[in-house]
C-alpha positions in Angstrom: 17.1 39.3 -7.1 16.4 35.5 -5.8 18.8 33.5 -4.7 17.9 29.8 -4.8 19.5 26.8 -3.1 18.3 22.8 -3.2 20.1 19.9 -2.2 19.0 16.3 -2.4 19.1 15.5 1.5 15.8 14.3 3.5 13.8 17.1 2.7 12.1 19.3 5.7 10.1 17.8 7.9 7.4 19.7 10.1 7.3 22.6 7.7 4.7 24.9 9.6 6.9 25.1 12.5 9.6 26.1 10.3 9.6 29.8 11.0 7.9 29.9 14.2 10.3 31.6 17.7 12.2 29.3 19.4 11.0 26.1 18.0 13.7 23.3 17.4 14.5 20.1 16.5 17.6 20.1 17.8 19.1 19.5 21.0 19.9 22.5 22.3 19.3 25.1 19.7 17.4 27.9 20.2 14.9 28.1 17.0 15.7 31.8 16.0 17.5 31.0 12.8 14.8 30.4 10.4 12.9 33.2 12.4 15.5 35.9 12.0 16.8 35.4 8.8 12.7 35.8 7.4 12.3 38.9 9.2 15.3 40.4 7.9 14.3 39.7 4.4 11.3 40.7 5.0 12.0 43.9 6.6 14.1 44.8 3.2 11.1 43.9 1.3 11.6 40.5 0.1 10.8 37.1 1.5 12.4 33.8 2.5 10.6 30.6 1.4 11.6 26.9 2.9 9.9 24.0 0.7 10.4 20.1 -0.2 11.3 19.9 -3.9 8.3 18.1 -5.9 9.8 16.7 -8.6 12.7 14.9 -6.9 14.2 14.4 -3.0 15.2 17.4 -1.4 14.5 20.8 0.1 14.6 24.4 -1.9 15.6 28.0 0.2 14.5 30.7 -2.3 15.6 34.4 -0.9 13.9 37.2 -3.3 15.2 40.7 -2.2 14.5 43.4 -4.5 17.0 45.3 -6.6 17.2 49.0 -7.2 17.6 52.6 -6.0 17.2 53.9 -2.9 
């Protein structure tokens, strides 16, 4: 199953510290977000991918989890 979401905002910006522990851009936060949320996919066997959109302005969040029996 993949679950994609885009918007038309600003796009990402530094994208290889997207997914690294408690780095923020934010006042405040604590950078475990991204982090967490990639490990729990990843821990059911799927992946979480963060990327600017090519074609037009934007960012894309694509969860693939897979589907089945267990």
């Amino acid at each position: 199953m993949r679950i994609v979401v885009e918007d038309e905002g600003p796009g990402l910006g530094e994208t290889e510290n997207l997914f690294v522990p408690f780095y923020s851009t934010k006042v405040g936060g604590a950078g475990i977000g991204l982090v967490l949320s990639q490990h729990i996919a990843q821990n059911h066997e799927g992946s979480l991918v963060l990327e600017n959109r090519s074609a037009v302005r934007g960012a894309r969040a694509s969860l693939t989890l897979p589907v089945g029996s267990a």
